[in-house]
N, CA, C and O atoms as a DFTB+ gen file, in Angstrom:
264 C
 N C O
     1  1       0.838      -1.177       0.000
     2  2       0.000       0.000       0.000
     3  2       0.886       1.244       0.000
     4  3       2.032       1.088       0.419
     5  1       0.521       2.433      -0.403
     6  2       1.218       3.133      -1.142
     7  2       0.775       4.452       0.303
     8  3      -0.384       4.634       0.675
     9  1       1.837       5.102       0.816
    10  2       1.876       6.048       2.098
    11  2       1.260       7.117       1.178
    12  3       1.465       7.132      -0.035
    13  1       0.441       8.069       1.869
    14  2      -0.608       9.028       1.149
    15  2       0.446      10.295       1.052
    16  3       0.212      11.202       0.253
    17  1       1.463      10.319       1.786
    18  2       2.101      11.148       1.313
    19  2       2.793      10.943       0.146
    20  3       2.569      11.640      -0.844
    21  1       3.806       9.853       0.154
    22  2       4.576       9.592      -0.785
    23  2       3.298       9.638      -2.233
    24  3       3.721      10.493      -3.011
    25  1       2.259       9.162      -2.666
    26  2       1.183       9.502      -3.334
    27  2       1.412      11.089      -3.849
    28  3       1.896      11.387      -4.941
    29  1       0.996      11.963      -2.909
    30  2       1.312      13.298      -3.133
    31  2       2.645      13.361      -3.709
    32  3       2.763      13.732      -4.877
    33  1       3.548      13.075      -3.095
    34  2       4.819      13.173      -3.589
    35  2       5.086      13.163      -5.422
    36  3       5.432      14.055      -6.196
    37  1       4.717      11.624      -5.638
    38  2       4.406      11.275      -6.913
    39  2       3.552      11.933      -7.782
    40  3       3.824      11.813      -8.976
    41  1       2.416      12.714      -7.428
    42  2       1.893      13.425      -8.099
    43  2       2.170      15.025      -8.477
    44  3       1.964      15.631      -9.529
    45  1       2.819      15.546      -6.972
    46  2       3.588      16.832      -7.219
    47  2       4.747      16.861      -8.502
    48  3       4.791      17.856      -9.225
    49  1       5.572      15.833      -8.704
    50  2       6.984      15.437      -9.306
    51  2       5.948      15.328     -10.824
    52  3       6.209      15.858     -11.904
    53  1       5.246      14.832     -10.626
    54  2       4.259      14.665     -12.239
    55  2       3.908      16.021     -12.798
    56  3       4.199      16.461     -13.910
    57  1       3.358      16.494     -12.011
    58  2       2.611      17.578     -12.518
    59  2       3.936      18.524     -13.072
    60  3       3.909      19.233     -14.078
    61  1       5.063      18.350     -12.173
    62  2       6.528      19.557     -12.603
    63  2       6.980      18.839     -13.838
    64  3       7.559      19.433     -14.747
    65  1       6.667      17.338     -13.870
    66  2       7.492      17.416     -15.170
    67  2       6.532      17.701     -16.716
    68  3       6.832      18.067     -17.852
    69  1       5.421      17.358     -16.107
    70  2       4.522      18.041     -17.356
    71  2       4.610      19.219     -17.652
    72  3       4.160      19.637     -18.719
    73  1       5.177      19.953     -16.817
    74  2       4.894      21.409     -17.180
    75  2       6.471      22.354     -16.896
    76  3       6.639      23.534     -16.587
    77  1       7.137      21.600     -17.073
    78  2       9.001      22.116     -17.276
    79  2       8.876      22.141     -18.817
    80  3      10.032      21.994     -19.212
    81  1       8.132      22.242     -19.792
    82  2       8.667      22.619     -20.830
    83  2       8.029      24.336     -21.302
    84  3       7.776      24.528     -22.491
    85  1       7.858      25.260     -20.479
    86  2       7.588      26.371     -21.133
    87  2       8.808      26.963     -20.900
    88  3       9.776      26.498     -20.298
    89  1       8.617      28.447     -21.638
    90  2      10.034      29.124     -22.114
    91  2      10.506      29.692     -21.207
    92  3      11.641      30.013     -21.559
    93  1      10.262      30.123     -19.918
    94  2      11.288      30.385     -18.462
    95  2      10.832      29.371     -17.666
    96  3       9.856      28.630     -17.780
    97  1      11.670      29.454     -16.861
    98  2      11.890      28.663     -15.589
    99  2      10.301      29.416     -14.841
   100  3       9.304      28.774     -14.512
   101  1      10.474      30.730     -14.747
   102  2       9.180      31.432     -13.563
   103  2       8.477      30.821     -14.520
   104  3       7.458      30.525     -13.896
   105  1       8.377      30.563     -15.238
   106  2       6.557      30.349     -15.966
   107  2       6.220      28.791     -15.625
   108  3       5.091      28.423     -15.301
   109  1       7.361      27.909     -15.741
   110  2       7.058      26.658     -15.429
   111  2       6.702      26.621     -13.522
   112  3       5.814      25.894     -13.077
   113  1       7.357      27.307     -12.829
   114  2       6.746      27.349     -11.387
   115  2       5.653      27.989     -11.445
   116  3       4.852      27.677     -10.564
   117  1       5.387      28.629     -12.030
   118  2       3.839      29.061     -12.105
   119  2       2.695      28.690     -12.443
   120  3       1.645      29.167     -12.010
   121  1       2.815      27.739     -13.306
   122  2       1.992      26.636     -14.224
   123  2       1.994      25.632     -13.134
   124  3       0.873      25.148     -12.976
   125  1       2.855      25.189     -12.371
   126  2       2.933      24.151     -11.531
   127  2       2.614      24.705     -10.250
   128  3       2.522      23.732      -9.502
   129  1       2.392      25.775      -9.586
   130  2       1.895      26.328      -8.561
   131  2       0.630      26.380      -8.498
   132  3      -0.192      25.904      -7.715
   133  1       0.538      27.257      -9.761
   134  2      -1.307      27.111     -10.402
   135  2      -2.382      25.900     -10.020
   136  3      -3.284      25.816      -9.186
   137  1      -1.878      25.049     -10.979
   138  2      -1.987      23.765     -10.834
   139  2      -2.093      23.053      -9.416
   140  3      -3.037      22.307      -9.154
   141  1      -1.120      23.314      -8.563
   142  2      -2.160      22.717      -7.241
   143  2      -2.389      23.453      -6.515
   144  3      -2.299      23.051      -5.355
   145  1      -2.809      24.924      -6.711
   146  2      -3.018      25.560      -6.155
   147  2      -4.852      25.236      -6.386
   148  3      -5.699      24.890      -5.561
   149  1      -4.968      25.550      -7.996
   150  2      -6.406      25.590      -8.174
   151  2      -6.901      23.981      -7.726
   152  3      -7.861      24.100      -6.964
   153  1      -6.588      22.645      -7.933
   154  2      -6.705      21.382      -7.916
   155  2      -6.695      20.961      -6.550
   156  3      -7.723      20.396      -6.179
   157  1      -5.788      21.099      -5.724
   158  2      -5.333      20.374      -4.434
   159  2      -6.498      20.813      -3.229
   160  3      -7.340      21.711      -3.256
   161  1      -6.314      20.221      -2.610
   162  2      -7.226      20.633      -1.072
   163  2      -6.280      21.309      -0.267
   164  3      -5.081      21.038      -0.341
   165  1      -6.731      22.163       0.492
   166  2      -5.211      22.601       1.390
   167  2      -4.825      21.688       1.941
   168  3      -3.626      21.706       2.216
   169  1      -5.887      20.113       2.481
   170  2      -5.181      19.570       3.793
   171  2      -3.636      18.898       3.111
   172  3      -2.604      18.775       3.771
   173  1      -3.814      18.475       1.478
   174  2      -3.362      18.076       1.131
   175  2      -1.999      18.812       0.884
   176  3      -0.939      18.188       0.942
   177  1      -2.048      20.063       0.626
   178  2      -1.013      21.142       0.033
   179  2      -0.122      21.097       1.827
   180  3       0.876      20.377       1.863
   181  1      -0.352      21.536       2.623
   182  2      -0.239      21.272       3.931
   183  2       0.490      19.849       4.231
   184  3       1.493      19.792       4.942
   185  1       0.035      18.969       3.768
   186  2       0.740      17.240       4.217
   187  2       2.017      17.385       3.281
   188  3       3.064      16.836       3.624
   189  1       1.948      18.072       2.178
   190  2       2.954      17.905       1.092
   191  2       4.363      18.814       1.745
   192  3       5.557      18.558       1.587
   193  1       3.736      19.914       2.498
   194  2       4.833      21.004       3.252
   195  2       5.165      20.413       4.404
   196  3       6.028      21.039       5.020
   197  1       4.717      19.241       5.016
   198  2       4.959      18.772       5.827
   199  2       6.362      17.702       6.060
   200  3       7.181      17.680       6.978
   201  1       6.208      16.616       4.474
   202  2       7.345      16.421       4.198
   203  2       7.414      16.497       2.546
   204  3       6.777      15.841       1.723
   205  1       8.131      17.238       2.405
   206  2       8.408      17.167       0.937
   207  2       9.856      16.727       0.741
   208  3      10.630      17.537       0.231
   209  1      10.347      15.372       1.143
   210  2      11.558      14.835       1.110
   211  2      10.923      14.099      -0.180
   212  3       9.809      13.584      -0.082
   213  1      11.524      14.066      -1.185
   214  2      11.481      13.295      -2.610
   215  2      11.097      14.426      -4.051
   216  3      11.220      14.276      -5.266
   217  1      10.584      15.576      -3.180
   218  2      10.006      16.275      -4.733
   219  2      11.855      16.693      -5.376
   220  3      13.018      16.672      -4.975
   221  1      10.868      17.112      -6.858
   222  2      12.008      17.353      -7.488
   223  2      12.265      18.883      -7.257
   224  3      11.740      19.391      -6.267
   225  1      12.953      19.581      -8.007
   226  2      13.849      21.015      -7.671
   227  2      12.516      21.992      -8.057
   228  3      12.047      22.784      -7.239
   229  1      12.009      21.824      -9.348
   230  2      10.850      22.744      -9.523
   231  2       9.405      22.088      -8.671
   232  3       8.619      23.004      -8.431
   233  1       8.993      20.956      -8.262
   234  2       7.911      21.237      -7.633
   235  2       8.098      21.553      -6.290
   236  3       7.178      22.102      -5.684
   237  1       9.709      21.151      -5.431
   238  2      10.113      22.041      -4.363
   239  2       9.854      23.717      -4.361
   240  3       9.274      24.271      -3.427
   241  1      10.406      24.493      -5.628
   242  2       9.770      25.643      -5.529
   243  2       8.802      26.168      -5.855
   244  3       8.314      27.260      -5.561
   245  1       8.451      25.256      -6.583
   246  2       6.780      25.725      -6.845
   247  2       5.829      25.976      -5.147
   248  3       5.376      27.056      -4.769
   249  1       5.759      24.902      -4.531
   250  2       5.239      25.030      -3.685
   251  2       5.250      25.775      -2.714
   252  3       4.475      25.752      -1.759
   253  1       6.581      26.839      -3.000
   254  2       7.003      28.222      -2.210
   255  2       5.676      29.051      -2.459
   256  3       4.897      29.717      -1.776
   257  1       5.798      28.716      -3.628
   258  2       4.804      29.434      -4.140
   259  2       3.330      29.477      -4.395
   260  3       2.903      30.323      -5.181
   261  1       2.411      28.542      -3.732
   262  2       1.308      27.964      -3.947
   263  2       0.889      28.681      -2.709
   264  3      -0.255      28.547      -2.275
């Protein structure tokens, strides 16, 4: 069974790599901030800041930013 964080985890890292291909770096954290910003539940955005040991470099800063 799959830990509900690590879940999040996997889905944060998804969503950054879908969306690392626009033409700056700020636009891809923004697209990916967006994104679980508008989508996520807070409790969830919250569990993810809680441990975010595994995200990658852009959904780490994205979530500065969410």
């Amino acid at each position: 069974m799959i830990d509900p964080t690590e879940n999040l985890v996997r889905m944060a890292n998804q969503i950054a790599a879908n969306n690392g291909h626009w033409p700056t770096h700020q636009e891809c954290v923004e697209r990916v901030s967006g994104h679980i910003r508008k989508f996520w539940a807070p409790s969830m955005i919250a569990k993810l800041r809680q441990n975010a040991e595994g995200l990658s470099d852009l959904a780490r800063e994205s979530l500065d930013h969410v």
